[in-house]
N, C-alpha and C positions, 0 to 999 in steps of 0.2 A: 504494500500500500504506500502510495506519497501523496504528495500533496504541492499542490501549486498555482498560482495565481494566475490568470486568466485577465486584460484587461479587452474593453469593446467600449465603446463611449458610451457603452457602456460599463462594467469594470464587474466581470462576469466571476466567481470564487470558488471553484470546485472541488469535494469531498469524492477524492479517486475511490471507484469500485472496482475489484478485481477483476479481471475480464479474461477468458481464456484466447489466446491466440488461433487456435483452432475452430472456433467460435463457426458453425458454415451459418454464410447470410442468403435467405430465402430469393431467387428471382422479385426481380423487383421490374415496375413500369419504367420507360425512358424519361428525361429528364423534360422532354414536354410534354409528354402521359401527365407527368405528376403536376407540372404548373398546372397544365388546363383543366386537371382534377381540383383544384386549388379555386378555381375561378366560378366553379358551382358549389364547393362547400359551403354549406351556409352558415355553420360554427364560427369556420375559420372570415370569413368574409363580417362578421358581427365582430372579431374580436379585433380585425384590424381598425373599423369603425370606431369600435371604442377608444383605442389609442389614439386613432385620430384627436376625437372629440377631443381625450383628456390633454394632449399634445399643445392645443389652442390654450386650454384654460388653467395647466400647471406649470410650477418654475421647475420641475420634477421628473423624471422618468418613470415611465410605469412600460412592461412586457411581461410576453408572458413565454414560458418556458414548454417545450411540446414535446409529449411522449407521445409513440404512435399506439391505438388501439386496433389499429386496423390498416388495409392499404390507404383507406380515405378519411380515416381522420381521428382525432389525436386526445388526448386528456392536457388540458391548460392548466399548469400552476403558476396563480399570479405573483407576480413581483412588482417591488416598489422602490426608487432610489431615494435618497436625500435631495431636499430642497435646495436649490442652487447649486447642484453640485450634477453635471454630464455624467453619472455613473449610476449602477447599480449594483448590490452585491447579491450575488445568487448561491446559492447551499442545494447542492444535488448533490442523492447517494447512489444514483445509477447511470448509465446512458441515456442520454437525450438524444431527440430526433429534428428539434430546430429550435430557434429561438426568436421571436418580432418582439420590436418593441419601436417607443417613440423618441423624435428630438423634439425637445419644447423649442420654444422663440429665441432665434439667433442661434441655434447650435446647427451640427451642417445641415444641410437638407437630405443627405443621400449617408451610403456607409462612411464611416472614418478607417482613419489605417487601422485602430485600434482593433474596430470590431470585423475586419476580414484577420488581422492577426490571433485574434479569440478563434474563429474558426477552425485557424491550422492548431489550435494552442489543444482545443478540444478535440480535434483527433489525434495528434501528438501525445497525448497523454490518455488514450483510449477510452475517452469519454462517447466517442461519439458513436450511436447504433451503427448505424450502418453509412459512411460517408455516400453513397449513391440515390439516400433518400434525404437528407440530413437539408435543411432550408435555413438560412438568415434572412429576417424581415424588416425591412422600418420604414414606418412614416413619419413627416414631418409634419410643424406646424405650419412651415410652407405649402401644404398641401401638394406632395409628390410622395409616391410608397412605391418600395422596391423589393427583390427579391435577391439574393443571392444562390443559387447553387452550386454543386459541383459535378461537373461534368467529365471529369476525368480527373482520377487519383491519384497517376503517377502524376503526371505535369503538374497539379497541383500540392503536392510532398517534395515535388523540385523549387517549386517554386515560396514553398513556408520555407522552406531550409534555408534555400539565399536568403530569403528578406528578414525572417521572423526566429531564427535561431541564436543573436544573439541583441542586443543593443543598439550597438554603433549600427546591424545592417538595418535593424527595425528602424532606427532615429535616421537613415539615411531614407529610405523608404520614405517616412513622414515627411520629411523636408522637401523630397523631390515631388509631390503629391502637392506640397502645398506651394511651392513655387511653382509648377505649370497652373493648377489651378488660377494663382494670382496672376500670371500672365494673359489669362482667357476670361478676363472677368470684362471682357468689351462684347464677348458672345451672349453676359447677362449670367448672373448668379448661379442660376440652375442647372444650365448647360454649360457652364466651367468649371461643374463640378462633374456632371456628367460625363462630360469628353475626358477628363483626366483620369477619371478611375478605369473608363473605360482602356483607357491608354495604361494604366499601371497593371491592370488584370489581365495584361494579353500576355498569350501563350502560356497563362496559370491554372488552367483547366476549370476555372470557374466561367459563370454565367452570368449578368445580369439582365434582370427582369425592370420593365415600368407596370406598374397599373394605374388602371382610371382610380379615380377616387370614390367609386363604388364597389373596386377590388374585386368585379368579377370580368373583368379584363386583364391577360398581362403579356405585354410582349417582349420580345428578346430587342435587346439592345446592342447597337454596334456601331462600329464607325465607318464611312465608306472612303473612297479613296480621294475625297476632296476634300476629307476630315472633317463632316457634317454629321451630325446623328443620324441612324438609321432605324426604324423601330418591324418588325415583322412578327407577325402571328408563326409562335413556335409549332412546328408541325414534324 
């Protein structure tokens, strides 16, 4: 058993469970099986709602933590951060299956380095059920919600190790994120954040998703080759 600290902007705290290596993980749907499974749940589409809401009217974080019951859908345990403070601290004794939550006013509108470095941190240290189902969620008080997944494991276990395996590469990582960001802030807030993460996630085996703000739409996100946003119905 160990034990180790996890940060996402939110600032995520996990109680390692033993986990066999051997473990075999059931066939599971593709990674846009499972969005567009995502886009008719009606749990999961109420709880993003909620965050919304509370996103607007707290100085606070609130998410909630997702265990799967099923292929389509999950048991929520909520969490709650401190006031004024971009984190939250979470205590889990088993594998999780994803995690949404919110940014209140003024904090980013989309993921932080933070919370794609939680990511790698929760499979790195075999928290995570099964990386091929496994979802990061947030909305903002900006009104934009996203998705993260992962699309491929190896590329993405190359790519926590560069970035996310010690300090200097994590703090180089943030730095570079938040300097192209601030370079592209003549494209508008929203989409100089977009473009850059999009541009920091490439080749990492992950995904990113938009939805409408009724969260029963999502689409994949990308950049084309005139480095303009692309959005398409994952199929």
């Amino acid at each position: 058993m160990k034990q180790k600290n996890i940060f996402l902007y939110v600032s995520l705290f996990l109680i390692i469970a033993c986990k066999k290596e051997d473990d075999k993980i059931e066939p599971v749907l593709s990674t846009c099986e499972q969005v567009n499974q995502l886009a008719s749940n009606a749990e999961f589409i109420a709880k993003f709602q909620s965050l919304y809401e509370e996103s607007k009217i707290n100085n606070f974080e609130t998410g909630y933590v997702l265990f799967s019951t099923s292929k389509s859908s999950y048991a929520y345990e909520k969490v709650i951060g401190e006031q004024n403070k971009a984190s939250i601290n979470v205590d889990v004794d088993k594998p999780l299956d994803g995690y949404i939550h919110c940014h209140y006013s003024n904090l980013y509108p989309i993921f932080s380095g933070s919370d794609i470095r939680a990511v790698y941190d929760v499979y790195d240290i075999n928290q995570m059920r099964n990386p091929a189902t496994f979802l990061l969620g947030v909305v903002s008080a900006d009104g934009n919600a996203y998705i993260l997944k992962i699309d491929n494991i190896e590329l993405f276990k190359q790519f926590g190790q560069k970035n996310f395996q010690s300090l200097q590469s994590f703090h180089s990582f943030e730095n570079s994120y938040y300097n192209q960001q601030q370079s592209l802030l003549s494209k508008g807030r929203t989409a100089s954040f977009e473009i850059t993460l999009i541009d920091m996630i490439k080749n990492s085996g992950l995904i990113l998703f938009k939805g409408n703000m009724q969260f029963n739409t999502w689409l994949r996100m990308e950049k084309g080759a005139d480095g303009n946003l692309i959005t398409s119905a994952c199929q």
